[in-house]
ZADOSE-478431 format. One record per atom (N, C-alpha, C): residue number from 0; x negated, y, z negated; atom name. Coordinates in steps of 0.02 Angstrom, whole numbers, plus 50000, padded with zeros to 5 digits. Layout:
<sites>
+-----+-------+-------+-------+------+
! pos !    c1 !    c2 !    c3 ! site !
+-----+-------+-------+-------+------+
! NUM !     X !     Y !     Z !   CA !
...
+-----+-------+-------+-------+------+
</sites>
This chain:
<sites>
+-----+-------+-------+-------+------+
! pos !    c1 !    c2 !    c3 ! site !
+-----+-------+-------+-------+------+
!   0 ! 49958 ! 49941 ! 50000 !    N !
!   0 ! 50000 ! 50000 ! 50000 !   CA !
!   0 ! 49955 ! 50062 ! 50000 !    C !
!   1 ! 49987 ! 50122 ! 50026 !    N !
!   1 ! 49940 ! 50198 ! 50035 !   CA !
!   1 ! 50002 ! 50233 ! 50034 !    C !
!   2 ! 49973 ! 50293 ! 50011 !    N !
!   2 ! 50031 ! 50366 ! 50001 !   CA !
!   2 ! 50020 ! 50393 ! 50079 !    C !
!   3 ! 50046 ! 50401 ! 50119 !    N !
!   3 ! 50051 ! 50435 ! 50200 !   CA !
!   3 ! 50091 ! 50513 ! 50173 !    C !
!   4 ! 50071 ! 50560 ! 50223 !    N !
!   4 ! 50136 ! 50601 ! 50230 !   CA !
!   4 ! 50142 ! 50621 ! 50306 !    C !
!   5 ! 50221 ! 50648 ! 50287 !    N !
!   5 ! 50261 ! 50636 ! 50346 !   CA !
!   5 ! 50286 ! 50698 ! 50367 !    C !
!   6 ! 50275 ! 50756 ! 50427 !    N !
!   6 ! 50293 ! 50800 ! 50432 !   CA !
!   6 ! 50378 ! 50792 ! 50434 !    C !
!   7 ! 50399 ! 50846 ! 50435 !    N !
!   7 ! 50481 ! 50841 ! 50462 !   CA !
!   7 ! 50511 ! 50929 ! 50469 !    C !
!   8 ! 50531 ! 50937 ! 50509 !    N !
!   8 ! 50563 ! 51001 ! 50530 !   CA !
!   8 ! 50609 ! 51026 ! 50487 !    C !
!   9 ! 50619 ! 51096 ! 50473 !    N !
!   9 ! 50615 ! 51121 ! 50401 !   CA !
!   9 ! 50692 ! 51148 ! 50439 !    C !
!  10 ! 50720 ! 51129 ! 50503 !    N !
!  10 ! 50794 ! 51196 ! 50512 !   CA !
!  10 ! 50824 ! 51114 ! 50496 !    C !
!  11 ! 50883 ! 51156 ! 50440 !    N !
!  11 ! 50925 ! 51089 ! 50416 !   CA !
!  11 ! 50961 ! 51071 ! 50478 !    C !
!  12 ! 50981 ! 51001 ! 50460 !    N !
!  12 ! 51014 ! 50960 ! 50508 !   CA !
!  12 ! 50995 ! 50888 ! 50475 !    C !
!  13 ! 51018 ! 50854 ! 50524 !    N !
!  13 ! 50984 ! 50765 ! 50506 !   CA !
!  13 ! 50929 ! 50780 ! 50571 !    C !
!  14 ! 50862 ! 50706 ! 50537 !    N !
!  14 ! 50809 ! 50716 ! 50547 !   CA !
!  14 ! 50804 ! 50633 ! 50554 !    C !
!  15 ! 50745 ! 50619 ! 50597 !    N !
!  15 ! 50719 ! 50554 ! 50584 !   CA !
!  15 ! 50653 ! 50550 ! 50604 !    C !
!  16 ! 50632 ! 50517 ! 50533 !    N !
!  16 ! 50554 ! 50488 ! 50543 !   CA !
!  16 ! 50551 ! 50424 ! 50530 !    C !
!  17 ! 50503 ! 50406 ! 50560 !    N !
!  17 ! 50481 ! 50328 ! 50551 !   CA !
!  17 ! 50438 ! 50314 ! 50514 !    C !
!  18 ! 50459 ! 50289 ! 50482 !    N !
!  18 ! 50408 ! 50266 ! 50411 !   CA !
!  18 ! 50402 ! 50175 ! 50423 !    C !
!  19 ! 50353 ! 50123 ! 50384 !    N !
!  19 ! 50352 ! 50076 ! 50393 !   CA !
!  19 ! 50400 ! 50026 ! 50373 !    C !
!  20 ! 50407 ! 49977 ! 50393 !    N !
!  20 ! 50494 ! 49949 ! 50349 !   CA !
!  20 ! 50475 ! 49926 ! 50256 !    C !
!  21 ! 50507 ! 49947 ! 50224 !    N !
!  21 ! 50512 ! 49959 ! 50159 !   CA !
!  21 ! 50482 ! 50016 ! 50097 !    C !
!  22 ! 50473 ! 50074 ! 50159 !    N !
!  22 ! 50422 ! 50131 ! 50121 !   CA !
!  22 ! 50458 ! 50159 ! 50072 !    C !
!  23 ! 50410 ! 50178 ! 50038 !    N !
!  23 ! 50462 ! 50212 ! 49978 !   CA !
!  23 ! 50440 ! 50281 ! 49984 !    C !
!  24 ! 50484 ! 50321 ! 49971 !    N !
!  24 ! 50494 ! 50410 ! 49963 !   CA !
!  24 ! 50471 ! 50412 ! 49913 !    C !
!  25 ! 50408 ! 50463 ! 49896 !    N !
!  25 ! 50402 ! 50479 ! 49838 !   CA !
!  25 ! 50425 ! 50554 ! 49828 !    C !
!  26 ! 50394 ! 50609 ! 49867 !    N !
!  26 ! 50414 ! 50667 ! 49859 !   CA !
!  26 ! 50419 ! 50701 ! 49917 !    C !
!  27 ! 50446 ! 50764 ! 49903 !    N !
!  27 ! 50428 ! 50825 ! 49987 !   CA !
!  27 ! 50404 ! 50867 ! 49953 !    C !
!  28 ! 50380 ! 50921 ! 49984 !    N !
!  28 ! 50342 ! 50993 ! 49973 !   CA !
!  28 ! 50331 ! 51020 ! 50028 !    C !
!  29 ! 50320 ! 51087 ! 50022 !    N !
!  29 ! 50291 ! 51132 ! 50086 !   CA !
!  29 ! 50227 ! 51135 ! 50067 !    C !
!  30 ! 50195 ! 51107 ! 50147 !    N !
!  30 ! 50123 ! 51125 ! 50147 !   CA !
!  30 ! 50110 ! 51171 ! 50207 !    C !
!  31 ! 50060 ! 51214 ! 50212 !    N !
!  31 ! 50046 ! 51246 ! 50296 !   CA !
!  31 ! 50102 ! 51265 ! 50333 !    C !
!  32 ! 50154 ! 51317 ! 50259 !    N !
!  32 ! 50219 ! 51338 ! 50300 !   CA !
!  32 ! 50271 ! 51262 ! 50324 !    C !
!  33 ! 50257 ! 51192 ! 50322 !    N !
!  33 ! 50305 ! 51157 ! 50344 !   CA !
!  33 ! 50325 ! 51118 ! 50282 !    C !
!  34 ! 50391 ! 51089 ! 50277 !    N !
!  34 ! 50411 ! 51036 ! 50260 !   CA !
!  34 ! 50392 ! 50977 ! 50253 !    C !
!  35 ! 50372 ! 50922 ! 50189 !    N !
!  35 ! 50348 ! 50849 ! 50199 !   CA !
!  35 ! 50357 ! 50789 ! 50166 !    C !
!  36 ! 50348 ! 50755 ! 50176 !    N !
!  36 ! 50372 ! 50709 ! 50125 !   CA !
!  36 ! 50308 ! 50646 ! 50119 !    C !
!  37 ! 50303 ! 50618 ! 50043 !    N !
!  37 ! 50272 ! 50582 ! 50038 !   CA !
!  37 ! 50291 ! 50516 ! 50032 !    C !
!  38 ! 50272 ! 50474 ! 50062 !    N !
!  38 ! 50305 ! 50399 ! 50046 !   CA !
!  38 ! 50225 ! 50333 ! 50051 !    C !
!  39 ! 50244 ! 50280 ! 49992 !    N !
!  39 ! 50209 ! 50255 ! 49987 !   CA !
!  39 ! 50238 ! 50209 ! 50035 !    C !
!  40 ! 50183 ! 50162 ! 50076 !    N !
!  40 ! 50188 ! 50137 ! 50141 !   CA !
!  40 ! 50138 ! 50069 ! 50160 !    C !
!  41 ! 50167 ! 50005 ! 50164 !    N !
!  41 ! 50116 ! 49957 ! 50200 !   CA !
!  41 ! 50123 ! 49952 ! 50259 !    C !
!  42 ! 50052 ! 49987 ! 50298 !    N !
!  42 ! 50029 ! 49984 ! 50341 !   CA !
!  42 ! 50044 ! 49935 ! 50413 !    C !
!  43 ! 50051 ! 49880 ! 50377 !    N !
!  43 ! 50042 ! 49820 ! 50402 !   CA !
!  43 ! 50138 ! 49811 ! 50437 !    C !
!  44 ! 50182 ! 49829 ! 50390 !    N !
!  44 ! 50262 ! 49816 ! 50416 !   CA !
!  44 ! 50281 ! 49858 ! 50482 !    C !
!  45 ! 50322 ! 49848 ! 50529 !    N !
!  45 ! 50345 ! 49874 ! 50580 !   CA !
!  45 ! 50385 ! 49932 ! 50579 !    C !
!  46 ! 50377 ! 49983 ! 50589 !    N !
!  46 ! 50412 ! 50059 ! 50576 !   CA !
!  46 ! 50478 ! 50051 ! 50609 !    C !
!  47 ! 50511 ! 50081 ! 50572 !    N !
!  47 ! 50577 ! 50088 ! 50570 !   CA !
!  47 ! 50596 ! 50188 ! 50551 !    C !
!  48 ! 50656 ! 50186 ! 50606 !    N !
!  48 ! 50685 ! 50274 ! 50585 !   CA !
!  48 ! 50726 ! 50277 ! 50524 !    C !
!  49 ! 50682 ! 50317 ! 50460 !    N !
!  49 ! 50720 ! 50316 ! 50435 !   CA !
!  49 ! 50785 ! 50400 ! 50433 !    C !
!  50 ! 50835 ! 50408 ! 50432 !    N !
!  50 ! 50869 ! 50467 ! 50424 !   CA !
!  50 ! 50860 ! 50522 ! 50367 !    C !
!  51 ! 50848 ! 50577 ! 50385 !    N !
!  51 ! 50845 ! 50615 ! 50329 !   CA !
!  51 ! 50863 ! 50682 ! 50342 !    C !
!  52 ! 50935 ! 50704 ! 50278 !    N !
!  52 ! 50929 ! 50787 ! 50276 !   CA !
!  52 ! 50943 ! 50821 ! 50257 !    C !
!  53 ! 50938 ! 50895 ! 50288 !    N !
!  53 ! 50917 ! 50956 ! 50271 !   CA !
!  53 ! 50964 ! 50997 ! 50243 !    C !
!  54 ! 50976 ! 51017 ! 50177 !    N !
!  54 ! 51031 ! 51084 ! 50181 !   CA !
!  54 ! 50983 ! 51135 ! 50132 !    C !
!  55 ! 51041 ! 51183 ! 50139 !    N !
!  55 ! 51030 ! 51262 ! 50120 !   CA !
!  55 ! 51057 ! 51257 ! 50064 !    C !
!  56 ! 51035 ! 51270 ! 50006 !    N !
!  56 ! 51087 ! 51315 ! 49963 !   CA !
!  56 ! 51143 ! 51325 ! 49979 !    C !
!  57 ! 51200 ! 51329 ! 49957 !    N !
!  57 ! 51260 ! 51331 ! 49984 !   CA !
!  57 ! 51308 ! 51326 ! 50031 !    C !
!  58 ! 51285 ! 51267 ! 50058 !    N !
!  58 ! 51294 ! 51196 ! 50124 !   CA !
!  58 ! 51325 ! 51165 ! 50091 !    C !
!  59 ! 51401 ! 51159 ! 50142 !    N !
!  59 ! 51442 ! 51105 ! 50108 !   CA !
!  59 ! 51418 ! 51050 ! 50141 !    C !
!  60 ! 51418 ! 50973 ! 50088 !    N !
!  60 ! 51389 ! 50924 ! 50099 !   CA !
!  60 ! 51445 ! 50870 ! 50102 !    C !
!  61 ! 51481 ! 50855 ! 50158 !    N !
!  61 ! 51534 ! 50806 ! 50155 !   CA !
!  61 ! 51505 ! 50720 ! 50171 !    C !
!  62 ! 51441 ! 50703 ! 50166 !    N !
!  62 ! 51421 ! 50632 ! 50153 !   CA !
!  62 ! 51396 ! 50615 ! 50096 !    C !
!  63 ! 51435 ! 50559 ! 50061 !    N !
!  63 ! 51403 ! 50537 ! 50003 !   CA !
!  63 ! 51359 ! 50489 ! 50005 !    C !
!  64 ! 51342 ! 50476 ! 50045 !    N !
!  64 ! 51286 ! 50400 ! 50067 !   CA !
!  64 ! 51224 ! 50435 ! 50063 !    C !
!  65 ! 51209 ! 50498 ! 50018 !    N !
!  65 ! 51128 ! 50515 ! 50019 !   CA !
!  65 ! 51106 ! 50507 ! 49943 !    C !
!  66 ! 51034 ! 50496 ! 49960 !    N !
!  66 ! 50990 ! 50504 ! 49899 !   CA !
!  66 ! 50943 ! 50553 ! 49910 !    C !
!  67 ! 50941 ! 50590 ! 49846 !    N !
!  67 ! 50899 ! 50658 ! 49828 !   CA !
!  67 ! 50814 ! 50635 ! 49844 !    C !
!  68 ! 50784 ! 50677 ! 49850 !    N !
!  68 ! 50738 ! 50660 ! 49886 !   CA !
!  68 ! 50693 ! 50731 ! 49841 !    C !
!  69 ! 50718 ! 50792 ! 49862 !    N !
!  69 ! 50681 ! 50850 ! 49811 !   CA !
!  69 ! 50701 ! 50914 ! 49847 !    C !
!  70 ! 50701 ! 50960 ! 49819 !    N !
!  70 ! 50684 ! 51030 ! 49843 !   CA !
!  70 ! 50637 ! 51057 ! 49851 !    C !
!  71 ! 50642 ! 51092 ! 49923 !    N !
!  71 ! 50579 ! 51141 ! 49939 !   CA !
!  71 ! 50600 ! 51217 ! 49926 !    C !
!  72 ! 50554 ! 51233 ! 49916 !    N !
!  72 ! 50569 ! 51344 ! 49928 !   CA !
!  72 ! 50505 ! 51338 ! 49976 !    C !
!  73 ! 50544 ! 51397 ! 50007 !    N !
!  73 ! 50480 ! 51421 ! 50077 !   CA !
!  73 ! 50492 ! 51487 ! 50093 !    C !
!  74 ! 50420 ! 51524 ! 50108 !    N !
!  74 ! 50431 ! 51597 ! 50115 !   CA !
!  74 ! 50447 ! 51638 ! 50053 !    C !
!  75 ! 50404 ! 51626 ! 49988 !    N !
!  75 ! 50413 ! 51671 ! 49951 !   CA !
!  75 ! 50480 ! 51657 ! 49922 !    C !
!  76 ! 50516 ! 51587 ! 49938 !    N !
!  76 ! 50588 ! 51579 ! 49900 !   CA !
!  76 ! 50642 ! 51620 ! 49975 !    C !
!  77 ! 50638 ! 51626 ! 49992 !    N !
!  77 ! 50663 ! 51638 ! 50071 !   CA !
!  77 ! 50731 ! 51601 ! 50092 !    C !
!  78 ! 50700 ! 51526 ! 50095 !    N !
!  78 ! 50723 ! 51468 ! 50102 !   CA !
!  78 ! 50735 ! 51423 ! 50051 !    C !
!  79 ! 50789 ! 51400 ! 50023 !    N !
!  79 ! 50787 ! 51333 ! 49981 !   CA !
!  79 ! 50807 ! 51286 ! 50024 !    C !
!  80 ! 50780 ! 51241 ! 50029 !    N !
!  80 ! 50797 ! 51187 ! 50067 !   CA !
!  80 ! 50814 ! 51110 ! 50025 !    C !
!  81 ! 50861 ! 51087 ! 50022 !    N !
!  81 ! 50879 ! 51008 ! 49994 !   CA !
!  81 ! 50872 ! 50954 ! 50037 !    C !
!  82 ! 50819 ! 50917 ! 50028 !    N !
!  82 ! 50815 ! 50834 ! 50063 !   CA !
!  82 ! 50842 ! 50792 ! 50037 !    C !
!  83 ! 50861 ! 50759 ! 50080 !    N !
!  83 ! 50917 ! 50694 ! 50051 !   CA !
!  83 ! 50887 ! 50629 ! 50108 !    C !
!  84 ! 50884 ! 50567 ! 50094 !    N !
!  84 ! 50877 ! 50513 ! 50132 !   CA !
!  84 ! 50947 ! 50486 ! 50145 !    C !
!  85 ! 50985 ! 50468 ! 50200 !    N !
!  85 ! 51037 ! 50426 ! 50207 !   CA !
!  85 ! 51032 ! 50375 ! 50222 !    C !
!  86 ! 51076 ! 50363 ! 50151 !    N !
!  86 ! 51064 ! 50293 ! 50147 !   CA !
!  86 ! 51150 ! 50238 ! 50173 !    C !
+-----+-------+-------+-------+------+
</sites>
């Protein structure tokens, strides 16, 4: 197993990255102005898309099939952004 990170585009919406099959999410943060997420990952399993996403602060959220994932601020608090994995 290794910690990877994973860019992902910071304008909310749903998102998909491929991570390896059974990675685990550990966190997101902004690095270099973008959005990211960390997930611990064996190398060795076949990547799979996983879904993930984006809201604003006061984004109505009508799917309950997500798991929290973390908040970012970007731009001086500018942006709050909420990640969610759908699951």
């Amino acid at each position: 197993m290794v910690i990877y990170k994973y860019s992902i585009d910071p304008i909310g919406g749903e998102h998909s990255v491929l991570l390896p099959f059974g990675a685990k999410i550990l966190s997101c943060g902004v690095q270099n102005d973008g959005i990211s997420i960390w997930a611990m990952v064996n190398t060795d399993n076949t990547p799979e898309p996983i879904k993930l996403s984006v809201f604003t602060t006061g984004s109505e959220i009508n799917d309950t099939h997500l798991d929290f994932i973390g908040t970012c601020i970007m731009f001086n608090g500018t942006y709050v952004l909420h990640i969610f994995k759908n699951i």
